[in-house]
N, C-alpha and C positions, 0 to 999 in steps of 0.2 A: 247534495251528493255525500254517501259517507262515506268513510276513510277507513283504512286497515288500521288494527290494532298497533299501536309504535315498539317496535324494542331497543333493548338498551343503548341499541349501537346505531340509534336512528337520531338525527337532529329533528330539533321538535319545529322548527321551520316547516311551514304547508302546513300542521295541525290545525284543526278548529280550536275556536274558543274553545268548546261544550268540553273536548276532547282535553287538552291542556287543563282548564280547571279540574276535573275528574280524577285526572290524575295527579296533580300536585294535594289535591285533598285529601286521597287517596296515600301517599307519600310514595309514589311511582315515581314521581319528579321533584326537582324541588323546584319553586317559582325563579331561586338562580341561576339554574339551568338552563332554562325554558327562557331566560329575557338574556342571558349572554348569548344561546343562540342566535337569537333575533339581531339582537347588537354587532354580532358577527356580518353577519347577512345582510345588514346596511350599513356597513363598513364597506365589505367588500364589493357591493354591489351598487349604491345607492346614487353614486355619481351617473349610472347608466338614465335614470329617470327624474329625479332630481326631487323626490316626495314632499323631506323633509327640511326644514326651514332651520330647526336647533333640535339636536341630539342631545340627551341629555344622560350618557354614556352611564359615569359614576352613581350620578343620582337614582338612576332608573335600576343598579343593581342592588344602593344600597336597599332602597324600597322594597324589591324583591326578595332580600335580608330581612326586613322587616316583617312579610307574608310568610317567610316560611320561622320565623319567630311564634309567631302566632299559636297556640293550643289548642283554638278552635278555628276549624277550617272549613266543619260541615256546611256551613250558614254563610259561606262566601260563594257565589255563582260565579267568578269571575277568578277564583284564586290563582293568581299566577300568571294571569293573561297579560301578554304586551298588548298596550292598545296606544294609538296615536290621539293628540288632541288637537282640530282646528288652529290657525293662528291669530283665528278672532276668538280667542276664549282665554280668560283669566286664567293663569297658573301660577299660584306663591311662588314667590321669588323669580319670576322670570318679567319681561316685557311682553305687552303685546302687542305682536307685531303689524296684524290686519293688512296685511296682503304687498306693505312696502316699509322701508326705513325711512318716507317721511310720513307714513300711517302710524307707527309705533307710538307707542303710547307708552306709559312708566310702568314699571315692575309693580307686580301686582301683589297685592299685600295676604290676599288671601284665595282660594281657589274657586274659580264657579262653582256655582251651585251641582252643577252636572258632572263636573271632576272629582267634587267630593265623592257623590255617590257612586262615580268608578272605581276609587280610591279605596269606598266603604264596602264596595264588594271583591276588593280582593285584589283588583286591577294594577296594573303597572305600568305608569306615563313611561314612553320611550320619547318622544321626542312629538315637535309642532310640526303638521303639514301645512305644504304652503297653498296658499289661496294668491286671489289678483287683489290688486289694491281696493280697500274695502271692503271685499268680497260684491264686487257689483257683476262680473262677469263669468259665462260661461267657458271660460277657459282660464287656463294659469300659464301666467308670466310674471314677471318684475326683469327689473335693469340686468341681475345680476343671474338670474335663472326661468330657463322657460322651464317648464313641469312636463313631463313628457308620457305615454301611454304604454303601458308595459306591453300590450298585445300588437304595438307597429308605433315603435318613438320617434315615426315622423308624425304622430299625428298627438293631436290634443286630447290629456284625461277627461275635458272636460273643467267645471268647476261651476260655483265656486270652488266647490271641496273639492278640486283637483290631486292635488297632495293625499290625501285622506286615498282616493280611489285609487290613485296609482301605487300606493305605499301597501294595501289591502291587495291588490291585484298580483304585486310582485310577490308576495307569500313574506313582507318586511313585516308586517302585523297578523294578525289574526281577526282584529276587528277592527275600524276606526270611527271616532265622532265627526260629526260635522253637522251643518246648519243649513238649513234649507229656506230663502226671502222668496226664490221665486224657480224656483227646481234645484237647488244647489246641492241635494242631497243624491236626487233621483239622476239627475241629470249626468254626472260623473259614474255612478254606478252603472248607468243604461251603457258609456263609454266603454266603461273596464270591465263589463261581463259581469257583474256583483247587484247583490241584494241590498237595497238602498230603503230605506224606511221614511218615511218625514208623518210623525203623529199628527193628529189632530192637535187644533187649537186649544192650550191649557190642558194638555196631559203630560208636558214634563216644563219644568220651570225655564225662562224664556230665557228673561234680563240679558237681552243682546242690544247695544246700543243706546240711541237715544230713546228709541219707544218700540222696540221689538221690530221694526221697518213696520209701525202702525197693525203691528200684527200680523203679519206675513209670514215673519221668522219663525221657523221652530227646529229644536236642536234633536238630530236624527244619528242614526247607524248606516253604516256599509261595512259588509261582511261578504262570505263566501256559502255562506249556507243561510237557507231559513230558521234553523234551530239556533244559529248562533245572535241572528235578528232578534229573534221572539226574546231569549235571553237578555239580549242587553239593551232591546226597547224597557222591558222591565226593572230593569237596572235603572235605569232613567226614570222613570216615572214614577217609580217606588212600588211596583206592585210585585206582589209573591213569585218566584218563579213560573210563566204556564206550562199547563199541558195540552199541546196543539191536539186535535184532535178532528180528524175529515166531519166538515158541516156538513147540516142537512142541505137537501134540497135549496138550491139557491137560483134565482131570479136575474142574469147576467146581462147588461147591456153593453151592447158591440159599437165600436165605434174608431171609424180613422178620419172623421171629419177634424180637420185641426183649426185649433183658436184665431190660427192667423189667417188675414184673408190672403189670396192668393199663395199660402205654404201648401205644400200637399207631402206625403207620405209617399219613399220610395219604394220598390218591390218588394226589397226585405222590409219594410217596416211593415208593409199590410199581410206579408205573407206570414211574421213573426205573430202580427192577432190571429190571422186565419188557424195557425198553427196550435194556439193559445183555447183559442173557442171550439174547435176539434176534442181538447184533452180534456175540458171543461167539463164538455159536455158526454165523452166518455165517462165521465166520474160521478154524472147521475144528473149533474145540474142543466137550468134552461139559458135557453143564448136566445137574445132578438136584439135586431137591428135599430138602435137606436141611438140618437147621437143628442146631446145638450145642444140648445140654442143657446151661440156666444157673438152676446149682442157688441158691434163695431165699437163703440163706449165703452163698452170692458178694458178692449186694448188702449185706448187712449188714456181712459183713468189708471190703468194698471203701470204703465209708462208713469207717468205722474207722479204716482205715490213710489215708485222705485227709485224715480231720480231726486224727490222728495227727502226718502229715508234716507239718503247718502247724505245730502246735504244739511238735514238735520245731527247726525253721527259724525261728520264731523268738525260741523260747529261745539257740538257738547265736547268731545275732544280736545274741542282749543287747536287744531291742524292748522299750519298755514296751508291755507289754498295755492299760493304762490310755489309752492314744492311738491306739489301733486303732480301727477302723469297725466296732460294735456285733457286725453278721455272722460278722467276725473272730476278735471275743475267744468266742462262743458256738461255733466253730467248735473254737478250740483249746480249750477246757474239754473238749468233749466228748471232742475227740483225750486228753486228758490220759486222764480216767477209762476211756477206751477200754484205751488202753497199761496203765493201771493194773490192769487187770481180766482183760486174755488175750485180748482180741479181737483184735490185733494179732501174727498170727504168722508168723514163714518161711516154717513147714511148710505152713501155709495155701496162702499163694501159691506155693509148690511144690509142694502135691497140684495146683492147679487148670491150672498151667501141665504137667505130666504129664497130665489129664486131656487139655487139647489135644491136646498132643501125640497120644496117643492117639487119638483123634478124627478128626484128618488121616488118622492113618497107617489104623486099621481102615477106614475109609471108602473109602480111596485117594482122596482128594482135594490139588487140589494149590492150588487157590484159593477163596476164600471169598467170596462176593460178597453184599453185606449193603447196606439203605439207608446214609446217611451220618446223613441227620438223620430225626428222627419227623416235625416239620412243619416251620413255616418259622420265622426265626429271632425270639423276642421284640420288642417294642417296646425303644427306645433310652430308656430309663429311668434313673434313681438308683438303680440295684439297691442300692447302698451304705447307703440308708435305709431298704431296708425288714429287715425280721425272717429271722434265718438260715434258718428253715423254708419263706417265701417263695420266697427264694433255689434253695434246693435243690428245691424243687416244681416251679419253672420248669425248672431245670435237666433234671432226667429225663424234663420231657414234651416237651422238645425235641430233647433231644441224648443217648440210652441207649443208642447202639449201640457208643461209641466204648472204654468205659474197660473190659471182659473184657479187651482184647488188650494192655494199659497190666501188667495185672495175670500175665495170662500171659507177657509180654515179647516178645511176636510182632510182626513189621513188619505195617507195614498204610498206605495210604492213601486219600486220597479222589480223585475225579476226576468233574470237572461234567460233567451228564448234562440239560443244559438248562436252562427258563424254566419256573418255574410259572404259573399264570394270573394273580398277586400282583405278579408283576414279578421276584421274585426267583430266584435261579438254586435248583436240585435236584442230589444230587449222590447215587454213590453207593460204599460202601467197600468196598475190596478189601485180604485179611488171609490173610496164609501163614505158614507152620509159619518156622521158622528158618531164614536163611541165605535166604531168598529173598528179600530186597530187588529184583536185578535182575529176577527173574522179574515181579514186582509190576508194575514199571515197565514192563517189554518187554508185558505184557496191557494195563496203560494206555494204551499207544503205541497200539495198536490198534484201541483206543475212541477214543483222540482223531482215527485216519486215516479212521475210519469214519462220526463224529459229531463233524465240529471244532464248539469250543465260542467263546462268545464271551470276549476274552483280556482285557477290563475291561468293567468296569460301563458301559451306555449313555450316553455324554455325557460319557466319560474318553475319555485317549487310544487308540484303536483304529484297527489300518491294517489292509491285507487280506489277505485269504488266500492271495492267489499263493503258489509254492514260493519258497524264497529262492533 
């Protein structure tokens, strides 16, 4: 969706990235401006939702000081943007925190890899959204804060990257990172009405954890627009700025068959594809019915290697498990005995991502079009207190479509596909073979030209859809 030109007397609060950088490069703004804004706006607001974990008020202006220092500004895609960072991610001189104060781990000496390159396009840390402990669930809470859904704060952002989408949704950022083991990217965005990205395997540098959750992990966007995606997936990965542009003719498979046995897709989830593969296929391209076979073993190794990666993460950590939140330490036991036993293997997740593979290719398909979520997102609870089984019950009857492609290592993201009758947004995923990141985004683009969505929750900041 685009957005009116701003003027003087407008706060840059609700702007896009694309829109904010342009203009601070531009010298329309200065990047101070534009991130006091912000800081205002989660000042006054941010108790209602609860995004961020640590504000980093001073810092975040001096930086902004530092950008508009700068002499060249052409060559920063991001100049002047607030953007949030995960609370499992490294930032100089801070802690991090990973989803609890007895997850937190020492102040970090230097900044991920991924932060630099926010940093080196211009960007400006405001502050850590919060995630659940460890980042192992699809919802956010801790002792001291449940994370709440800007579009109905009874109900859950989602998560991991909880924080990240409600902090994005409420118009507090413009864009935020976060990290996707097993939908954590998509999953939150499907929540909060937002464009969630999670690349393919080794297109932007990982280094989360003990061993990436064995490759699962990859560190992703949530935004408000697709242009502002494309943008700072490139930011991340290191490539040039793109230029989106409607693809040819393209080969769509349709599918609401879901990973889990016995989960199924409610009215708005099937009616958000039905709605999705209509627009598709107004835009020139072909739609057939076809769904991946997701063999019963997938879900049982995929469990495995999830409760696995936690308790490898944090062992490497050095965590006591004794000051974990109950769900936790049941989590990594079972990771333990998993590993111990053979459930946990490469080859595994290397037949099934060849399976894909395959799959695409015999098919000839060249995008997947899948719901995002089963239904709508949990109530905003203390998931933290209830029992690990709980936890993961909730989890699969809401959110099963997201972790095959986590596992496979395929790109994939979500993109809002309207309102359900609850109030909350529907959304739904789009997932290609390898290497097709742009491809993903450029069929986005084309849902969004066709169905612009609403770019924040009703009663956030929202301006209108003129073109800019």
């Amino acid at each position: 969706m685009a957005l009116e030109a701003l003027d003087e007397t407008q706060t840059w609060v609700g702007a896009t990235a694309k829109q904010i950088a342009r203009a601070v490069r531009r010298g329309d703004a200065s990047a101070t401006e534009v991130v006091s804004d912000h800081l205002a706006h989660i000042t006054a607001r941010g108790a209602v939702v609860r995004a961020f974990r640590l504000l980093r008020g001073g810092e975040a202006l001096a930086e902004a000081d530092a950008v508009d220092a700068q002499e060249e500004l052409v060559n920063l895609p991001l100049a002047g943007v607030p953007v949030a960072v995960k609370e499992n991610t490294a930032i100089a001189g801070l802690p991090t925190w990973n989803g609890s104060a007895h997850a937190r781990t020492a102040v970090a000496a230097e900044d991920h890899e991924v932060v630099r390159r926010l940093r080196g396009a211009g960007a400006v840390v405001v502050g850590t959204t919060r995630a659940p402990e460890l980042c192992i669930w699809p919802f956010t809470d801790d002792s001291d804060a449940v994370t709440r859904n800007p579009w109905r704060t009874d109900r859950t952002p989602g998560g991991s990257s909880g924080g990240a989408a409600a902090a994005v949704a409420s118009g507090m950022v413009p864009m935020a990172h976060g990290n996707d083991g097993l939908g954590s990217v998509r999953i939150p965005a499907a929540a909060c009405g937002l464009v969630g990205v999670k690349p393919g395997r080794g297109v932007v540098p990982a280094a989360m954890g003990a061993n990436d959750w064995y490759g699962l992990a990859e560190h992703g966007l949530l935004t408000t627009t697709v242009a502002d995606a494309a943008v700072g997936l490139a930011v991340l990965a290191g490539w040039a700025p793109p230029q989106l542009s409607p693809p040819d003719r393209l080969r769509v498979a349709v599918s609401t068959r879901s990973p889990v046995v016995g989960v199924f897709p409610d009215a708005a989830a099937k009616a958000a594809v039905a709605s999705a593969t209509k627009l598709l296929i107004g835009a020139g391209h072909d739609a057939i019915d076809r769904s991946p076979t997701y063999p019963t073993r997938l879900g049982y190794r995929t469990i495995a290697t999830w409760c696995a990666a936690v308790y490898d993460d944090a062992t490497a950590n050095g965590l006591d498990r004794r000051e974990l939140q109950p769900r936790t330490r049941r989590h990594m036991e079972i990771g333990r005995w998993a590993s111990r036993h053979g459930f946990v293997q490469a080859e595994h997740r290397a037949k099934w991502r060849r399976d894909c593979e395959a799959w695409f290719g015999d098919n000839n398909v060249d995008v997947l079009l899948t719901p995002a979520l089963a239904t709508s997102p949990p109530a905003a609870e203390e998931f933290h207190t209830k029992s690990w089984s709980a936890n993961v019950l909730a989890s699969m009857r809401f959110a099963p479509y997201a972790a095959p492609w986590n596992v496979a290592g395929f790109p994939a993201m979500v993109v809002p596909m309207g309102v359900r009758t609850d109030g909350l947004p529907v959304a739904v995923q789009l997932v290609g073979p390898p290497g097709s990141e742009l491809r993903l985004l450029a069929v986005a683009g084309q849902l969004e030209e066709a169905s612009p969505w609403l770019r924040h929750a009703p009663g956030w900041p929202l301006r209108s859809t003129e073109p800019v």
